[in-house]
C-alpha positions as CSV (number, residue, x, y, z in Angstrom):
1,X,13.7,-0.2,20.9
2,X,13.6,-4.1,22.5
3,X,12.2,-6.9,21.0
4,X,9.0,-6.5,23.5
5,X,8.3,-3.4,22.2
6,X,9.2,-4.4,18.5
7,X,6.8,-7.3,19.1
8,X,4.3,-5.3,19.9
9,X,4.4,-3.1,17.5
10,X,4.2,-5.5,15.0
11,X,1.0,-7.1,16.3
12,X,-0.9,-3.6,16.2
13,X,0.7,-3.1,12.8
14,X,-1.1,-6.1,11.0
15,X,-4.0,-5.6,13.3
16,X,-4.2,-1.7,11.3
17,X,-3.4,-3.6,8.8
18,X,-6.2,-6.3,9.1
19,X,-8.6,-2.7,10.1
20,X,-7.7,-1.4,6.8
21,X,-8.4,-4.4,5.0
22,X,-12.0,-4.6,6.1
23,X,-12.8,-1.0,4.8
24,X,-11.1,-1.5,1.8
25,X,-13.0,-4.9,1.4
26,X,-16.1,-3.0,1.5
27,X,-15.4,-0.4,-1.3
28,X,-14.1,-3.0,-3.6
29,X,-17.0,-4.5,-3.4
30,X,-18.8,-1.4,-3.9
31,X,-17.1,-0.1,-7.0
32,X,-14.4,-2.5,-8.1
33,X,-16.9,-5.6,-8.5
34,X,-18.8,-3.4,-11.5
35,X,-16.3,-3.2,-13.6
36,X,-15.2,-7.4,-13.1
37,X,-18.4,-8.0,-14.1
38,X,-18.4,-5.7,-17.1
39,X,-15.4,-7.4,-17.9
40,X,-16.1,-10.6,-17.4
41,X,-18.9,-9.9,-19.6
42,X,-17.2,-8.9,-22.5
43,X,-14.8,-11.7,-22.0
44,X,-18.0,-14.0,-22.8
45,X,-19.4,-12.3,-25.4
46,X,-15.9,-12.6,-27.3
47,X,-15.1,-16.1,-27.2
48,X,-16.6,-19.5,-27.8
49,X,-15.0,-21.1,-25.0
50,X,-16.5,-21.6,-21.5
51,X,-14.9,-23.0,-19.2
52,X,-16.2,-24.6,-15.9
53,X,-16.3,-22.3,-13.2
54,X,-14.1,-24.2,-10.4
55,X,-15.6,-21.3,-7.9
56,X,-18.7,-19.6,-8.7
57,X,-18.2,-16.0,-9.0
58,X,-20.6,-15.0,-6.4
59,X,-18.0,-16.6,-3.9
60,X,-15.7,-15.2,-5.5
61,X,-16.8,-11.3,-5.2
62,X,-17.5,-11.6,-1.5
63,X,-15.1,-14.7,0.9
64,X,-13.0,-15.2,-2.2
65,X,-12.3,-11.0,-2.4
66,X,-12.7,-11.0,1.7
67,X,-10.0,-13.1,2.2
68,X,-7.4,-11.7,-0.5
69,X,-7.8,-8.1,0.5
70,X,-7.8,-8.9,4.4
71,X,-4.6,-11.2,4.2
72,X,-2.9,-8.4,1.9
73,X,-4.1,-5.8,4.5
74,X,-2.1,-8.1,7.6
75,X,0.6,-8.9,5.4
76,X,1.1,-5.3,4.7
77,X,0.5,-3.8,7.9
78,X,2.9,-6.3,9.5
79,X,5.7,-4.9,7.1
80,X,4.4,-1.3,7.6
81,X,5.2,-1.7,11.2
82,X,8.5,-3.1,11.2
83,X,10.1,0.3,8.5
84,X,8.2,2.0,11.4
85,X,10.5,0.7,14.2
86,X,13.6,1.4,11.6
87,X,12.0,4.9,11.0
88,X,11.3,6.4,14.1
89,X,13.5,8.9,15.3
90,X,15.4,8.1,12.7
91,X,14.1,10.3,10.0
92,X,13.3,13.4,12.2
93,X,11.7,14.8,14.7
94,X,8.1,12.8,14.6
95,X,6.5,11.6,16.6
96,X,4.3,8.3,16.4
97,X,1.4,9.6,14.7
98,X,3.5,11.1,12.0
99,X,5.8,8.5,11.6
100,X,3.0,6.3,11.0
101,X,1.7,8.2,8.2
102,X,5.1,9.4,6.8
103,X,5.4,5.2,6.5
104,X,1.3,4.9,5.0
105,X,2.5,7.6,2.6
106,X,5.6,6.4,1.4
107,X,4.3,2.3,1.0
108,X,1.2,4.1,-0.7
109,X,3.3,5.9,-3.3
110,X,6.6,3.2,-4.0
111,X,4.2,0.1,-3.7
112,X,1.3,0.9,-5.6
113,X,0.9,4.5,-7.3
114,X,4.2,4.6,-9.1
115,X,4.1,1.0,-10.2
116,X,0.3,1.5,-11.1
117,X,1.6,4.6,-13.4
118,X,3.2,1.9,-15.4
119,X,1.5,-0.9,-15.3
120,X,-2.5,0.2,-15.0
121,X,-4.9,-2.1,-13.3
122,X,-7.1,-4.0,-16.0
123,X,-10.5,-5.6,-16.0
124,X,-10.9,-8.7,-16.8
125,X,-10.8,-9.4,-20.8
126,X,-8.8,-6.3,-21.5
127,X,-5.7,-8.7,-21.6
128,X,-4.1,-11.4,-23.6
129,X,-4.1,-14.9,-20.9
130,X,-1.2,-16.3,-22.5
131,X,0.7,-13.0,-21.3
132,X,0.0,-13.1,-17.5
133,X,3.2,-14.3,-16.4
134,X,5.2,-12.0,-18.5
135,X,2.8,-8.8,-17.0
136,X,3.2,-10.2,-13.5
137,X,7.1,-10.3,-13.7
138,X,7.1,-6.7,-15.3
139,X,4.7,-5.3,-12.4
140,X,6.4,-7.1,-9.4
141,X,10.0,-5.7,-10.7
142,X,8.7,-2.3,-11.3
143,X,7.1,-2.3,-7.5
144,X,10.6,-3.6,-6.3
145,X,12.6,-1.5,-8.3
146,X,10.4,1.6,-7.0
147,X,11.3,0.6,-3.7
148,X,15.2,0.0,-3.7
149,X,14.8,3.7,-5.4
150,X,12.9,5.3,-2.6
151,X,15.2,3.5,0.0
152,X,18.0,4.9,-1.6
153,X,16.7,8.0,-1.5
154,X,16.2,8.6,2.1
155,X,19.7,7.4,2.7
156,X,20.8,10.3,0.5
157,X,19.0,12.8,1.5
158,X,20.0,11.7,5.2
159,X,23.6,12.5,4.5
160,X,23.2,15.5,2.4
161,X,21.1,16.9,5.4
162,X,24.0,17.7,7.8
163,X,25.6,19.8,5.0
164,X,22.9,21.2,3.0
165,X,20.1,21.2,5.2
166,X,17.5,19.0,5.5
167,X,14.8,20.8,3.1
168,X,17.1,21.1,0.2
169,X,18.4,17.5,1.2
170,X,15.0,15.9,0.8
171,X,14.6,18.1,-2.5
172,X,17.4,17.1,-3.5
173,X,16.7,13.4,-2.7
174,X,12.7,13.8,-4.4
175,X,14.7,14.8,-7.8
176,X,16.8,11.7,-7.6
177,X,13.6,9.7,-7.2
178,X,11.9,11.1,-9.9
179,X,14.6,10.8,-12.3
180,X,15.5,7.4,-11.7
181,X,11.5,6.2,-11.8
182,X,11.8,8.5,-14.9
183,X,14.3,6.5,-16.8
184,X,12.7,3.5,-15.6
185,X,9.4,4.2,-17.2
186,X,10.8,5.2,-20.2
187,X,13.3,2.0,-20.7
188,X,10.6,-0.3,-19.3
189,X,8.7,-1.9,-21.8
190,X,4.8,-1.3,-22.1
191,X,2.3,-3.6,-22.2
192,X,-0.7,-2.3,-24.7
193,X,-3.0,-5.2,-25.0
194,X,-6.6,-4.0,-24.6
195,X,-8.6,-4.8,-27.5
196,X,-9.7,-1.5,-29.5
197,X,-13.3,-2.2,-28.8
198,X,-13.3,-3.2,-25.2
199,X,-15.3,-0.8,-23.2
200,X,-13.6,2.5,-22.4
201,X,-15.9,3.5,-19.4
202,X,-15.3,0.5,-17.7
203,X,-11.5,0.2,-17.9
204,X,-11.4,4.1,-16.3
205,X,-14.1,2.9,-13.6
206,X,-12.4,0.1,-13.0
207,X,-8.8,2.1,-12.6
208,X,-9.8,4.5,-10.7
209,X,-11.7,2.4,-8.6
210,X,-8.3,0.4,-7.7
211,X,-7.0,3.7,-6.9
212,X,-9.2,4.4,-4.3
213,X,-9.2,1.0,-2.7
214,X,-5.5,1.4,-2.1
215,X,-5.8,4.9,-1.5
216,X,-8.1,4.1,1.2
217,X,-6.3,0.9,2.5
218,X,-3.4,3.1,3.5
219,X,-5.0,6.1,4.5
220,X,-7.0,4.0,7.2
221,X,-3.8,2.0,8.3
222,X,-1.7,5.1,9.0
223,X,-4.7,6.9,10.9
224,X,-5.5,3.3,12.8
225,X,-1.8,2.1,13.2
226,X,-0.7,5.8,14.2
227,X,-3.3,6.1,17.0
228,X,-2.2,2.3,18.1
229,X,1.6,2.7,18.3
230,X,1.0,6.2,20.1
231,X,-0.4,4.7,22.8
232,X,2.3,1.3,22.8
233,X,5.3,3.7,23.2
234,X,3.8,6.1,25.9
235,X,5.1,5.7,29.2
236,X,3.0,4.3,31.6
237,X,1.7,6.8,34.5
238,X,0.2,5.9,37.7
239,X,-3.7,6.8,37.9
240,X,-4.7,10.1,39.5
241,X,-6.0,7.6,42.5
242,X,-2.5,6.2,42.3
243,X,-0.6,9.1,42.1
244,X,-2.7,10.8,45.4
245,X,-1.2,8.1,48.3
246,X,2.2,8.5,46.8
247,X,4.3,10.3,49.5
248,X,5.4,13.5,49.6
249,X,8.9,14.3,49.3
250,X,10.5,16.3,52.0
């Protein structure tokens, strides 16, 4: 694969990605703005002090979330693309389309889902402020550490396919995975800080509805980035007009 074609795969990717982001901007707006306000609310109702709102939160909930999930969406799509040039032909016989969503998949699971199985998404209020930091180092290690795992784990089940075969390779490879994210959960520590009488309903609401934004922020980039990269790495054939005053051969 050249650099043109590289080049152009990267451009469709972050525009998927930039596709995706605009859906998924529209359901968190739907159903992940509920439960901010819920716990924004309860946030209020449990302390004395107020600060000064530096944005109001109606510009927050639609440019201010706009712009974060549509830059993400680029972002991601951009790096999407480019472990879809290294994948391609690389990890068997797919084709663009499947590649694509091998790639959604695999970003969806290691970036978000197994990371998220530690370290829940929370509501606003439903954790200590002085802690942030110390959450944000534990979540952006586990999402890292998640993916050094999974890359390891194609690379293994790559060389145990040629003397195993490949499906007992890739289950072999899978149990690896699991084990290691295993261990890691278990050695990890855990971060239990919501208060005992904040709001059940809306921390599950508001889980589930991060869920299903990222669920859907993927989903959309493999269909939209599959159907894009298809059509940058087929060969280019002459029109039916075209083809009909070619000559002949004898």
């Amino acid at each position: 694969m050249n650099s043109a074609t590289v080049r152009t795969l990267l451009v469709r990717g972050m525009l998927a990605g930039l596709a995706a982001g605009l859906l998924a901007f529209g359901l968190a707006y739907l159903i992940g703005e509920p439960g901010v306000n819920a716990g924004i609310a309860y946030e209020d109702a449990h302390t004395h002090e107020h600060e000064r709102e530096l944005v109001s939160r109606a510009v927050q909930s639609t440019g201010g979330l706009a712009t974060a999930v549509l830059v993400f969406g680029t972002a991601v799509g951009g790096i999407a693309a480019l472990a879809f040039c290294c994948a391609l032909g690389r990890i068997g016989r797919f084709g663009a389309r499947a590649t694509a969503a091998l790639i959604a998949v695999s970003a969806f699971v290691t970036v978000y889902l197994v990371p998220f199985l530690k370290y829940p998404a929370n509501p606003p209020g439903s954790n200590e402020p002085d802690t942030i930091g110390k959450r944000t180092a534990l979540y952006f290690g586990m999402i890292a550490l998640t993916v050094l795992v999974g890359i390891g784990a194609v690379i293994v089940g790559r060389r145990l396919a040629g003397r195993f075969g490949n499906w007992n390779a890739t289950l072999a490879a899978a149990a690896g995975f699991l084990a290691v994210i295993a261990l890691a959960m278990a050695f990890l520590p855990a971060v239990n800080e919501t208060p005992k009488d904040f709001p059940a309903t809306v921390l599950w609401q508001f889980r589930l509805a991060s869920l299903g934004i990222q669920a859907l922020l993927w989903t959309a980039f493999g269909v939209i980035f599959g159907l894009l990269a298809e059509r940058a790495l087929r060969p280019h054939l002459p029109h039916p007009g075209q083809a009909a005053e070619l000559p002949t051969p004898a």
